[in-house]
C-alpha positions in Angstrom: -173.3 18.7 -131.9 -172.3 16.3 -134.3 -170.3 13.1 -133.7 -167.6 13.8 -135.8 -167.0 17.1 -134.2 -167.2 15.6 -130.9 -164.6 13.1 -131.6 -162.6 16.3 -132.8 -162.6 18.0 -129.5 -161.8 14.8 -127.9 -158.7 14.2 -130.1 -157.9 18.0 -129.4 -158.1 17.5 -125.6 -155.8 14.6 -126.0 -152.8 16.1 -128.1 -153.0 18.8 -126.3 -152.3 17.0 -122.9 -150.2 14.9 -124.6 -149.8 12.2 -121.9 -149.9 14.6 -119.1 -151.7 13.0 -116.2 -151.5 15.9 -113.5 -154.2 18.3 -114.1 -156.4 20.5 -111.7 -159.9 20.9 -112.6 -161.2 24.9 -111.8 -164.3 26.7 -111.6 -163.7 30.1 -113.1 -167.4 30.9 -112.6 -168.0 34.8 -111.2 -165.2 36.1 -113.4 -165.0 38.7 -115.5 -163.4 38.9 -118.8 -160.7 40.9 -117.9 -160.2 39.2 -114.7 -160.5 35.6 -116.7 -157.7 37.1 -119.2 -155.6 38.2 -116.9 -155.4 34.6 -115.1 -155.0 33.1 -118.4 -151.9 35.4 -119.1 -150.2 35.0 -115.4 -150.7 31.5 -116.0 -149.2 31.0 -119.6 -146.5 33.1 -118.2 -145.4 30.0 -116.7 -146.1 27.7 -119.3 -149.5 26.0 -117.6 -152.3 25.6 -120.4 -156.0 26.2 -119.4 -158.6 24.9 -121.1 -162.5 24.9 -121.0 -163.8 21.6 -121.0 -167.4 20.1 -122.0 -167.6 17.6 -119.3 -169.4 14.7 -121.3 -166.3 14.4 -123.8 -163.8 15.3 -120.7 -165.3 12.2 -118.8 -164.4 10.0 -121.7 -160.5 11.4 -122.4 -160.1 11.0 -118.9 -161.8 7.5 -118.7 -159.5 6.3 -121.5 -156.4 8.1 -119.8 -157.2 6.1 -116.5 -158.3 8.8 -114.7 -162.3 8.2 -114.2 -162.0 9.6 -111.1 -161.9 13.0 -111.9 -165.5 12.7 -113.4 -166.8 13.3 -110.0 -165.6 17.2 -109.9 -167.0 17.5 -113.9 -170.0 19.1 -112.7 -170.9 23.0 -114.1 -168.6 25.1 -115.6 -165.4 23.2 -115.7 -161.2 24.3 -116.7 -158.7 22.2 -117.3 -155.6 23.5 -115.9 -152.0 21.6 -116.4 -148.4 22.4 -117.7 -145.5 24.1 -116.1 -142.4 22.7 -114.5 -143.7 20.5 -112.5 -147.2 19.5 -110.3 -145.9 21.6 -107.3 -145.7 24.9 -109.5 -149.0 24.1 -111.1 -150.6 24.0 -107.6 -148.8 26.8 -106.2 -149.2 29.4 -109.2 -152.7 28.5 -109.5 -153.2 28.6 -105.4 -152.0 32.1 -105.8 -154.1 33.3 -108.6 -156.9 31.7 -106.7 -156.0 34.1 -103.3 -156.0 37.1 -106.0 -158.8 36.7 -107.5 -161.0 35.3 -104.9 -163.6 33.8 -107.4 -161.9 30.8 -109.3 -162.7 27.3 -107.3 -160.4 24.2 -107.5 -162.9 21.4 -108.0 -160.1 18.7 -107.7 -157.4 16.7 -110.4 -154.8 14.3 -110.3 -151.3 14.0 -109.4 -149.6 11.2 -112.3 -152.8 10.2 -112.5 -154.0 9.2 -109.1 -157.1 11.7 -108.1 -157.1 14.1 -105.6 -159.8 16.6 -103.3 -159.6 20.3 -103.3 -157.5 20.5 -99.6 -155.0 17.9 -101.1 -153.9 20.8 -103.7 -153.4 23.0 -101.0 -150.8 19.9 -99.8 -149.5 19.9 -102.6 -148.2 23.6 -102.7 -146.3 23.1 -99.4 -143.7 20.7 -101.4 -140.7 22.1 -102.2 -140.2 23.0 -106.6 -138.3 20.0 -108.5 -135.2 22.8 -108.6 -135.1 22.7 -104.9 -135.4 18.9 -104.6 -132.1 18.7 -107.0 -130.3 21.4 -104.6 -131.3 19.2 -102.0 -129.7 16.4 -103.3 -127.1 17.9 -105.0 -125.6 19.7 -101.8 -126.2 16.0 -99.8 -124.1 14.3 -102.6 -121.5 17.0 -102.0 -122.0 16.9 -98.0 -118.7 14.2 -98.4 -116.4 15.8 -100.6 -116.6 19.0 -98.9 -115.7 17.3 -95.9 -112.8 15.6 -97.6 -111.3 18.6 -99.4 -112.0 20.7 -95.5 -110.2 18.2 -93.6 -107.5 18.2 -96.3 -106.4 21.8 -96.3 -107.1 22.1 -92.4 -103.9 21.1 -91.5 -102.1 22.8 -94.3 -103.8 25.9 -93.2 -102.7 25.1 -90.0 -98.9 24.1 -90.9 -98.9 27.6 -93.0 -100.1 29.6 -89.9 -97.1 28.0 -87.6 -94.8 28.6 -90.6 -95.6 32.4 -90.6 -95.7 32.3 -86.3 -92.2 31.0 -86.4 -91.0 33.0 -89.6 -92.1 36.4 -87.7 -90.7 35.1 -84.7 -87.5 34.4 -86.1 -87.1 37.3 -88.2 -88.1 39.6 -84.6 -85.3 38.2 -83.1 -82.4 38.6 -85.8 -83.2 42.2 -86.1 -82.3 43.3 -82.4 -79.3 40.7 -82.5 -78.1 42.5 -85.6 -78.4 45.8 -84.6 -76.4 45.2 -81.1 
């Protein structure tokens, strides 16, 4: 292979993760075509890219994107896996389509750019998705003002209930006096 196109592939590699510095690294070896298509397809479903990779040129993007630690799980028949709506969904969509097909490995990858083993992706899909983080702190930031507007209609609640108590109590006794 020429260096010009290898310095084309290279280029590729790095538009097409555009900056993106969490990535999981997969062995799709044992496979089959349709197998290997249908993974592709659940996974660009939900908007994660996959990618073959030629580990020589890999080790350099990565080396220049301050990631040389990922060399270490460039060995074989390597896939570049990243995209989605965050580094929890990568690792739990491609957790799952690992448990369905039983064949695909995860080598490793990084997480914003800091490396990380095999078991640690497993970690990883235990975090809750960015949506629930933002409900979490959402309903915390609301916690107060809940409180505030509760505690402010309690005792209107209250004052309308001894209204009614006293309204039906008055009315019950006006009746019989009336009708005597």
């Amino acid at each position: 292979m020429s260096k010009y196109v290898k310095e084309l592939m290279m280029d590729q590699l790095r538009s097409d993760l555009n900056g993106s510095r969490s990535v999981l690294i997969l062995d799709l070896k044992g496979l089959d075509a349709i197998a290997e298509h249908q993974f592709r397809r659940d996974l660009r479903k939900k908007s994660i890219r996959v990618r073959a990779l030629k580990n020589t040129l890999a080790r350099r993007v990565f080396s220049e994107m301050g990631m040389e630690g990922l060399s270490r799980y460039l060995e074989g028949p390597s896939v570049l896996v990243w995209g989605g709506d965050g580094v929890a969904e990568l690792a739990k969509e491609v957790s799952t389509q690992v448990k369905i097909f039983k064949k695909p490995e995860i080598k490793g990858g990084a997480v914003d750019g800091v490396v990380i083993a095999p078991n640690q992706v497993e970690d990883i899909t235990k975090l809750p998705s960015r949506e629930q983080l933002i409900g979490r702190v959402v309903a915390l930031a609301l916690a107060p003002v809940q409180r505030i507007v509760a505690l402010a209609s309690a005792p209107s609640s209250n004052l309308m209930g001894q209204l009614k108590t006293i309204s039906e109590a008055a009315g019950g006794e006006a009746a019989p006096a009336g009708s005597a």
